[in-house]
Every structure is written in structure tokens, then in C-alpha cells.
BASE-850101 format. One record per residue (C-alpha): residue number from 1; x, y, z. Coordinates in Angstrom, 3 decimals, padded with zeros to 6 digits. Layout:
! BASE-850101
+-----+----------+----------+----------+
!   n !       xx !       yy !       zz !
+-----+----------+----------+----------+
! NUM !        X !        Y !        Z !
...
+-----+----------+----------+----------+
***
This chain:
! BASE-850101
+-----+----------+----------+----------+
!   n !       xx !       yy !       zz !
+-----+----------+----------+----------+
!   1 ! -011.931 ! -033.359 ! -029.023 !
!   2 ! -009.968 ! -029.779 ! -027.614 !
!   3 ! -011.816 ! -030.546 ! -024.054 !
!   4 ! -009.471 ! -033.178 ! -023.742 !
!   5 ! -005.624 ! -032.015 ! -023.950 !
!   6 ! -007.768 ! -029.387 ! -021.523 !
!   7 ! -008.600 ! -031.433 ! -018.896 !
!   8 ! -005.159 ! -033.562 ! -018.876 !
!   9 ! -003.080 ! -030.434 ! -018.589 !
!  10 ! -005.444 ! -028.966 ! -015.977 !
!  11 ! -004.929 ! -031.981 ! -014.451 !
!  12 ! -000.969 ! -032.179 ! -014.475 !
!  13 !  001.165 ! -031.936 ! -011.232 !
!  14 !  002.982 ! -028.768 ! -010.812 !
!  15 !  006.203 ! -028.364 ! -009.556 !
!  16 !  006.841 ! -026.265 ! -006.442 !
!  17 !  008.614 ! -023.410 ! -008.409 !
!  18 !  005.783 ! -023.476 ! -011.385 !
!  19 !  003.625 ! -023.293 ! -008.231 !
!  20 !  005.321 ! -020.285 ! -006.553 !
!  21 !  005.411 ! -018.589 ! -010.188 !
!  22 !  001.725 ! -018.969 ! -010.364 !
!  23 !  001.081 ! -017.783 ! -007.093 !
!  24 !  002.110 ! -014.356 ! -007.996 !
!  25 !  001.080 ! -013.772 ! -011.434 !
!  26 ! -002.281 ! -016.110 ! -011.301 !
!  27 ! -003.219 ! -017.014 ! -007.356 !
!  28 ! -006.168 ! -018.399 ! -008.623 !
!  29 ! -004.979 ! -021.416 ! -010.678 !
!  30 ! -002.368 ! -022.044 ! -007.981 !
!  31 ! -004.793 ! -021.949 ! -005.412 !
!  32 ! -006.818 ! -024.662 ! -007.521 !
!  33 ! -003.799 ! -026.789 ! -008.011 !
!  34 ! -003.128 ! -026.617 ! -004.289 !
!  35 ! -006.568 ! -027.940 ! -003.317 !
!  36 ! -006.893 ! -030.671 ! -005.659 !
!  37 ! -003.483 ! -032.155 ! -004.271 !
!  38 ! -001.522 ! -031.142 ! -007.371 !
!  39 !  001.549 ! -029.223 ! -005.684 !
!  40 !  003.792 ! -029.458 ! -002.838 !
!  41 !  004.727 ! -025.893 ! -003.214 !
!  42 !  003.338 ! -024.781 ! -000.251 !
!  43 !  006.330 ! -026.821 !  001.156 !
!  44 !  008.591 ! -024.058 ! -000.849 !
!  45 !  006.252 ! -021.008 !  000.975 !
!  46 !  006.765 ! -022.428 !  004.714 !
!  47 !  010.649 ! -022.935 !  004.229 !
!  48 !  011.562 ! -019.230 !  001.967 !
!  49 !  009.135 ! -017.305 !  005.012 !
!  50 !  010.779 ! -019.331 !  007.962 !
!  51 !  014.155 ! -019.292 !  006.617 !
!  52 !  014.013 ! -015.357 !  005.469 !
!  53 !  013.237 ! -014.777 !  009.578 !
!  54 !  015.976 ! -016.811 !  010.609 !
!  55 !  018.171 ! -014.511 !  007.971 !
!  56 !  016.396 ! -011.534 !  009.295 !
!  57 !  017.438 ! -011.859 !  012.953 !
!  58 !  021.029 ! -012.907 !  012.183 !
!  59 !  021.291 ! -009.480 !  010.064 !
!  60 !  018.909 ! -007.779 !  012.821 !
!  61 !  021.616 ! -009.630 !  015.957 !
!  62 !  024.657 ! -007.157 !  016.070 !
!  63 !  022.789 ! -004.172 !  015.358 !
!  64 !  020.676 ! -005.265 !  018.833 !
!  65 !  023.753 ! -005.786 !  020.455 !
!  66 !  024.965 ! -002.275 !  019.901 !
!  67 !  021.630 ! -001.013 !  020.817 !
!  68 !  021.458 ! -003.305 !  023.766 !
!  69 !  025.118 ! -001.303 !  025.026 !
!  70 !  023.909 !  001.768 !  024.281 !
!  71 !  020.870 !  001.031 !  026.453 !
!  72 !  023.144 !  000.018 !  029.086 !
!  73 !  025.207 !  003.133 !  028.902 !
!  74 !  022.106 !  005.499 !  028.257 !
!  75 !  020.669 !  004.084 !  031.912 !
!  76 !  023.981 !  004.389 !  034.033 !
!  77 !  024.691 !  007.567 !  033.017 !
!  78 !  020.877 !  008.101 !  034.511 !
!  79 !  021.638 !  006.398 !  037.657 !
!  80 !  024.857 !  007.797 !  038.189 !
!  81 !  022.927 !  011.826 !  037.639 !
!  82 !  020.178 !  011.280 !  040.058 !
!  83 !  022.330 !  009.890 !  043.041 !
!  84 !  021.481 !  011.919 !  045.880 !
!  85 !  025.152 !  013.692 !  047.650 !
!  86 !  026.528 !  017.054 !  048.443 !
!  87 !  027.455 !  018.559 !  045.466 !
!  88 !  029.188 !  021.964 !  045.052 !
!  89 !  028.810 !  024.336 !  041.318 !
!  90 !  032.194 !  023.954 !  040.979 !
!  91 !  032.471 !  019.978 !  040.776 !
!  92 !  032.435 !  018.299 !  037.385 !
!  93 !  029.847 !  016.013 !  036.997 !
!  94 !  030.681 !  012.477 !  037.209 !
!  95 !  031.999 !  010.513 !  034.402 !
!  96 !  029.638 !  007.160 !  034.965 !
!  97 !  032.270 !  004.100 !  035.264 !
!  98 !  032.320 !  001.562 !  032.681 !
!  99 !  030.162 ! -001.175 !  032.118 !
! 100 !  031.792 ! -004.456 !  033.139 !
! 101 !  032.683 ! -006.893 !  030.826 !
! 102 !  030.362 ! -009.310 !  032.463 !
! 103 !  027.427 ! -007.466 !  031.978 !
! 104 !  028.040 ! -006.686 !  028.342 !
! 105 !  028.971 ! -010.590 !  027.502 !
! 106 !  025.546 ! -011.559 !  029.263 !
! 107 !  023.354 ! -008.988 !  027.479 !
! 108 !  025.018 ! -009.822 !  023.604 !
! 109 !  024.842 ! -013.497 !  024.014 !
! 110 !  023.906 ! -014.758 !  021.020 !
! 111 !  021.489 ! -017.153 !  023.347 !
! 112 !  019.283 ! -013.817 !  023.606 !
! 113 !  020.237 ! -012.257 !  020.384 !
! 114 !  019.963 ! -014.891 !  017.832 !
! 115 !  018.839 ! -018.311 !  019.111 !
! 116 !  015.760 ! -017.650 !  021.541 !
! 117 !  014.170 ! -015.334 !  018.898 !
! 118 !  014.954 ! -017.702 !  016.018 !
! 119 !  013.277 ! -020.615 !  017.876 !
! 120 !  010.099 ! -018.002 !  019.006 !
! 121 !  009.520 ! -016.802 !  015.522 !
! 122 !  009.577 ! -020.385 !  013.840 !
! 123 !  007.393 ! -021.343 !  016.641 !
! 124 !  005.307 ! -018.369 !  016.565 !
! 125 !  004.766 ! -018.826 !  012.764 !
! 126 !  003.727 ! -022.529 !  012.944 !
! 127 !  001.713 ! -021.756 !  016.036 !
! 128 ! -000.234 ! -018.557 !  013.965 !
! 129 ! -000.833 ! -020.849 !  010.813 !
! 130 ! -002.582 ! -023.883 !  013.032 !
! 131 ! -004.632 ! -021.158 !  014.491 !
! 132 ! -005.228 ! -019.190 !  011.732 !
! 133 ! -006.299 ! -022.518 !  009.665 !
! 134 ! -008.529 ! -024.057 !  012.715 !
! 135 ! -010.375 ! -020.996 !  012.828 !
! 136 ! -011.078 ! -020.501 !  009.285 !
! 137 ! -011.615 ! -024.570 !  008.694 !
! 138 ! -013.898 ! -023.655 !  011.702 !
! 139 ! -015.726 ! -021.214 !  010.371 !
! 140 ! -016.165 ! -022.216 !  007.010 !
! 141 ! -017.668 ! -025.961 !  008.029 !
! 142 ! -020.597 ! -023.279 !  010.124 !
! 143 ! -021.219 ! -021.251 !  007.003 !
! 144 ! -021.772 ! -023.961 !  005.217 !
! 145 ! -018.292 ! -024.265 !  003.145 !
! 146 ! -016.607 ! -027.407 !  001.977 !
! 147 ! -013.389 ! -027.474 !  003.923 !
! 148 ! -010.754 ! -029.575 !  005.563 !
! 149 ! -007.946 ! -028.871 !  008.669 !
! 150 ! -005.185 ! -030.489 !  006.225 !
! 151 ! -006.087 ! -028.339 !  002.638 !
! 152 ! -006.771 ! -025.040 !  004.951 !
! 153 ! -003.487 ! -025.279 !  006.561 !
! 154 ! -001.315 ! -025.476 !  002.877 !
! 155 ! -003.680 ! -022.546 !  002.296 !
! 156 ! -003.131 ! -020.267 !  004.746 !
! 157 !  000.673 ! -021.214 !  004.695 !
! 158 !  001.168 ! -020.719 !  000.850 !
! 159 ! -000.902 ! -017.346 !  001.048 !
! 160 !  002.162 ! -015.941 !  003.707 !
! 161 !  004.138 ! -015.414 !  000.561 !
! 162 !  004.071 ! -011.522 !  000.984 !
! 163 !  005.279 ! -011.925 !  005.057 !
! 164 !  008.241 ! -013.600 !  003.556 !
! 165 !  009.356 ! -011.036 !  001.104 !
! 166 !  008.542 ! -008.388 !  003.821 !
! 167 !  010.974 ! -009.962 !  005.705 !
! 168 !  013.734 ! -010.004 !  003.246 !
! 169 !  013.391 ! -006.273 !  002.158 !
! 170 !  013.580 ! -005.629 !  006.152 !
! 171 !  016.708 ! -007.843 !  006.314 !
! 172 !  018.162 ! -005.722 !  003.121 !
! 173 !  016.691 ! -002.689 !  005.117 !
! 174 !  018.824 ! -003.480 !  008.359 !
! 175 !  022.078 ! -004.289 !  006.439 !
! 176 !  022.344 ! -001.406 !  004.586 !
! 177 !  021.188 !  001.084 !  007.073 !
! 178 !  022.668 ! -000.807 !  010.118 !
! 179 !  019.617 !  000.286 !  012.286 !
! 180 !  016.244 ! -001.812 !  012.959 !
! 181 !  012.925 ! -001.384 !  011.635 !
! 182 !  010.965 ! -000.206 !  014.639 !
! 183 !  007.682 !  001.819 !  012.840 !
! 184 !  006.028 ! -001.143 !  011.143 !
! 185 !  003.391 ! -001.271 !  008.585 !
! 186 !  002.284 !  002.474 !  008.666 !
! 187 !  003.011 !  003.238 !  012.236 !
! 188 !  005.214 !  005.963 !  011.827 !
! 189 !  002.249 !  007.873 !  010.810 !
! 190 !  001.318 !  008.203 !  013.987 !
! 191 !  004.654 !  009.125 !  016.420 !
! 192 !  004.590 !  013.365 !  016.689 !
! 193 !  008.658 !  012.342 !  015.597 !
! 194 !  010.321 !  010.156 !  014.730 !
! 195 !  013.405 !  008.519 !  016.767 !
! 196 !  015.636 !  005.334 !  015.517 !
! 197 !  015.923 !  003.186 !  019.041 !
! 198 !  013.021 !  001.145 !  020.176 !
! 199 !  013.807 !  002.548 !  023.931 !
! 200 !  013.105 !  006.064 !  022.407 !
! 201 !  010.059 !  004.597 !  020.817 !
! 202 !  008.659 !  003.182 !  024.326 !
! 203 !  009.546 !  006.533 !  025.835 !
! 204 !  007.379 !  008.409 !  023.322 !
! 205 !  004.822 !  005.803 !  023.386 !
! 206 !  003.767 !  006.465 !  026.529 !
! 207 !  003.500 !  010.061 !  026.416 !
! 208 !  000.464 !  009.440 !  023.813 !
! 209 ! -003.056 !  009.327 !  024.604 !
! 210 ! -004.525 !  005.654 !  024.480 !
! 211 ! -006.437 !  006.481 !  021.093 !
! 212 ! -003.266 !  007.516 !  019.465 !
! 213 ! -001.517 !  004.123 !  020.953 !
! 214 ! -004.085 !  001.895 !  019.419 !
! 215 ! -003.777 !  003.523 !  016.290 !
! 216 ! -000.196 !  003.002 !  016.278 !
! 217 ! -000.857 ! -000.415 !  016.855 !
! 218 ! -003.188 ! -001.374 !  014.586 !
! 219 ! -001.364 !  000.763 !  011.636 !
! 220 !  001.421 ! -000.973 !  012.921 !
! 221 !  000.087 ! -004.249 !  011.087 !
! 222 ! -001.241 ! -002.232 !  007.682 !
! 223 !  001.328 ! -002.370 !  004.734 !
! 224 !  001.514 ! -003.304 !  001.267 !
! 225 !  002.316 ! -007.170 !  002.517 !
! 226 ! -000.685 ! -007.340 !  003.966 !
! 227 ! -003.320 ! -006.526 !  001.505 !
! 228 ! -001.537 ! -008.430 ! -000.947 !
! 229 ! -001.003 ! -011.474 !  002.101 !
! 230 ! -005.149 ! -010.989 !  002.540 !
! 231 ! -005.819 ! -011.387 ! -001.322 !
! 232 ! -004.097 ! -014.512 ! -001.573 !
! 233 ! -005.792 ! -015.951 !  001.400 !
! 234 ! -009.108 ! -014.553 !  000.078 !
! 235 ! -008.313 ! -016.107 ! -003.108 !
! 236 ! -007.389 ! -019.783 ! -001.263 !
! 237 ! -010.289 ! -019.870 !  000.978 !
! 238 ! -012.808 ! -018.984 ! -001.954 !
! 239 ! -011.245 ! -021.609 ! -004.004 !
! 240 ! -011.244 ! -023.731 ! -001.457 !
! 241 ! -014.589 ! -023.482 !  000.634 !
! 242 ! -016.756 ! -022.613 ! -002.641 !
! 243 ! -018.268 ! -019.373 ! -001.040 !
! 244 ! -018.588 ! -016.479 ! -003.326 !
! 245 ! -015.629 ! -014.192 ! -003.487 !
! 246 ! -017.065 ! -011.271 ! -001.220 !
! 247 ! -018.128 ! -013.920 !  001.470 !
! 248 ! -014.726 ! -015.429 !  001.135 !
! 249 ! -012.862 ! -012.036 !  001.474 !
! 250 ! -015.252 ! -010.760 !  004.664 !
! 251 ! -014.801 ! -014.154 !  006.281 !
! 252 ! -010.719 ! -013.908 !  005.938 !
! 253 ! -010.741 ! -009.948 !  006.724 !
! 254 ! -013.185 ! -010.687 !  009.625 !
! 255 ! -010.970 ! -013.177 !  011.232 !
! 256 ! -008.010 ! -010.845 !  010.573 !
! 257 ! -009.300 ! -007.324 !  012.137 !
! 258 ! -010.090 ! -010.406 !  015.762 !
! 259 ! -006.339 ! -011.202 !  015.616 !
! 260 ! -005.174 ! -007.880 !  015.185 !
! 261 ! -007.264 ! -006.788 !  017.942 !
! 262 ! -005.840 ! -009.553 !  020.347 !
! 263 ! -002.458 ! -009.068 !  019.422 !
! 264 ! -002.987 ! -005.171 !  020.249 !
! 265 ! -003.666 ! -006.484 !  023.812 !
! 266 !  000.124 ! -006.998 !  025.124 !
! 267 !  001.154 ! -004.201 !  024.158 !
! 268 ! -001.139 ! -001.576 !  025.318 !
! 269 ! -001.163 ! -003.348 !  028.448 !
! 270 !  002.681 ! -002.846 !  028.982 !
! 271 !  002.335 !  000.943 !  027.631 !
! 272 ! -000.407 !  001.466 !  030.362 !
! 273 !  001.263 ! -000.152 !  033.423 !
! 274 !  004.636 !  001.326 !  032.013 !
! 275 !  003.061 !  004.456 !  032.151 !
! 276 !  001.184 !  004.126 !  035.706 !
! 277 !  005.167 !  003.089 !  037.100 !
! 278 !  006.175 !  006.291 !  035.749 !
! 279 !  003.504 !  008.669 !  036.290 !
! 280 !  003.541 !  009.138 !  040.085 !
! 281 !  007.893 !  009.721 !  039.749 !
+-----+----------+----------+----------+
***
């Protein structure tokens, strides 16, 4: 007779908040609400992590533009030092003209500060979730798992939970310091000093040896966020698929050491033809 107030309240929708409480203090039973179609709240996930990195780059947006001028100034006054001319001790050296107007207006449109990253991170985001729940839907039919496309998708969205608050502690981080966030994860680990433009990054970048560049990286994607962001998606697919919980976590850590791996690609690839420009100068 007590199995049966049991089995109607485990059996109860849950509403997207109840579901968002749970997913923090007990990922387990929200995770098993989730995959018996008893929430929506991975609804509430997708819009607090896409709308905290639309917040994100409006806070991030004038401090880029300031940096973007800066840039701008920081290479004329380059250009205007290294042009070749007679030049006596006694002449002062030459005060680099402004930058026009034009030029300014053009690099701080909002088009390029605001609007093309907003629309490439939601896209990016949606794009990542489809491929990170094909390839675990994938991968859990071959091992044997119970799975579907649909239920591994709400997974792997509701388990980016610790990406969105990330993202609003960098926002916070950006307003209050009025500079950007440019040594992610554990990165800064790595740099021999630290500097507080990205341009001074990409300079020092490519002074390192390739080792210490992959390192950077990869550390570059290691934080707090993501342990916790690789529990909960542990905890989902285990619930989910019905593997054990070690085979669960090595399948979900597997798949994420491959995309941190690929995404390393661009990058090093830039720093090493970067570097090859500049090394014969």
C-alpha cells in the first residue's frame, strides 16, 4: 500500500524550474524525469545558455571596440616607424596621423561587434548539440545502449547548464573589469606572462614551442564548468542508454577529449602559418 503514492509521485510531471532545481542538487532524478518525457525543462537550459551568450557579447561589444581602435592605432604607429626615408638624429619622430573616421565606423559596427557573433554562437551552439547528440545516439546504439536522436538531444542540451553560468560570471567578469576574458579554462597556466589584449596574446603565442601551444589549447577548454558540464552528461547518458556508470562516463569523456582535439586544429594551424609569415621578416 506505500508502493503506491511512490509510483504516482515518481510518475508526476515536473515543471521546468522544479526540473532546473533538480538538475543541480539531484542530476540523477532529473535526468530520469527527462527521459521518461516528464519535463520540458530542457526548454529552460537551451534558452538561459543561448540567451546568457547573447548577454555576454553585448557586455563583451564596446570593450572590442576599444580594443579594435587600439589595434588600429598600435599598427599605424608600426607602419608609420618602419617607412623607409632620410632621416637626420635631430628630427622628431613622426606623430602617426589619425585614423579616419571611416575606418573606425567600419571596424565598431555593431554588424561585426554584436550581430555576426550573436548569430555564430547561437548557431554554433545548436550546431555542437546535434553533433554532440548524433555521435553519442551513435555510439551508444553500437555498444549496445538503448537510445534515441530526440531523448539524446534534451540530454546533451540540459547537461550545458554549467556553459551557461560560465558565461554569465564571464559577462559579470567583463563589466566590472571592462577588459575580455582571453586565458580560458586554465590557459593562463601556460603563457611565460601574462598580457590583457588578445593581439598581445597572438604575439606571445607564437613565440612558444608547438608543445607549449597545444597545451594552451587544450587547458584552454579545462575549468570547473566543464567537469561539472561532463558529470551531468555522464549522468544523462547513463540514465539514458542503461550502461553502467564508468562505461557511461568513458563513452562521454571519450567523445569529449575527439572534439577537443579537432577544435585544437584551427588554431594551431593559424599560430603555425602566422608564425612561418613572420619568421623569415
Amino acid at each position: 500500500m506505500e508502493t503506491t503514492p511512490t509510483t504516482a509521485t515518481a510518475s508526476e510531471p515536473i515543471g521546468v524550474f522544479s526540473f532546473l532545481v533538480r538538475l543541480v542538487a539531484r542530476p540523477a532524478r532529473a535526468f530520469e524525469a527527462l527521459v521518461e518525457g516528464r519535463t520540458r525543462g530542457w526548454l529552460l537550459i537551451m534558452g538561459l545558455v543561448l540567451i546568457l551568450g547573447v548577454v555576454a557579447i553585448l557586455v563583451a561589444a564596446p570593450v572590442m571596440q576599444r580594443e579594435i581602435i587600439e589595434q588600429m592605432r598600435a599598427v599605424r604607429s608600426e607602419i608609420i616607424q618602419v617607412e623607409p626615408g632620410p632621416r637626420s638624429g635631430k628630427e622628431p619622430v613622426a606623430t602617426p596621423p589619425p585614423i579616419p573616421e571611416e575606418a573606425i565606423s567600419f571596424a565598431t559596427n555593431p554588424m561585426f561587434t554584436v550581430v555576426f557573433p550573436a548569430i555564430t554562437m547561437i548557431g554554433g551552439t545548436l550546431v555542437g548539440w546535434l553533433l554532440w547528440a548524433g555521435i553519442l545516439h551513435l555510439l551508444a546504439v553500437f555498444l549496445g545502449g538503448r537510445s534515441t536522436f530526440g531523448t539524446m538531444f534534451k540530454v546533451v542540451v540540459a547537461a550545458a547548464l554549467p556553459d551557461g553560468i560560465r558565461t554569465l560570471l564571464q559577462a559579470v567578469y567583463i563589466a566590472s573589469t571592462q577588459t575580455l576574458v582571453i586565458y580560458s579554462g586554465l590557459s593562463g597556466l601556460v603563457v611565460p606572462e601574462r598580457v590583457t589584449r588578445s593581439m598581445e596574446l597572438a604575439q606571445q603565442l607564437m613565440t612558444l614551442p608547438l608543445s607549449r601551444q597545444i597545451l594552451f589549447h587544450f587547458l584552454s577548454k579545462v575549468d570547473v564548468f566543464t567537469v561539472w558540464h561532463l558529470f551531468l552528461l555522464g549522468t544523462g547518458v547513463w540514465t539514458l542508454t542503461k550502461f553502467s556508470r564508468r562505461k557511461a562516463y568513458l563513452l562521454v569523456l571519450g567523445v569529449w577529449l575527439l572534439a577537443t582535439l579537432v577544435s585544437m586544429i584551427p588554431p594551431l594551424l593559424s599560430s603555425m602559418l602566422a608564425g612561418g609569415l613572420m619568421g623569415p621578416m
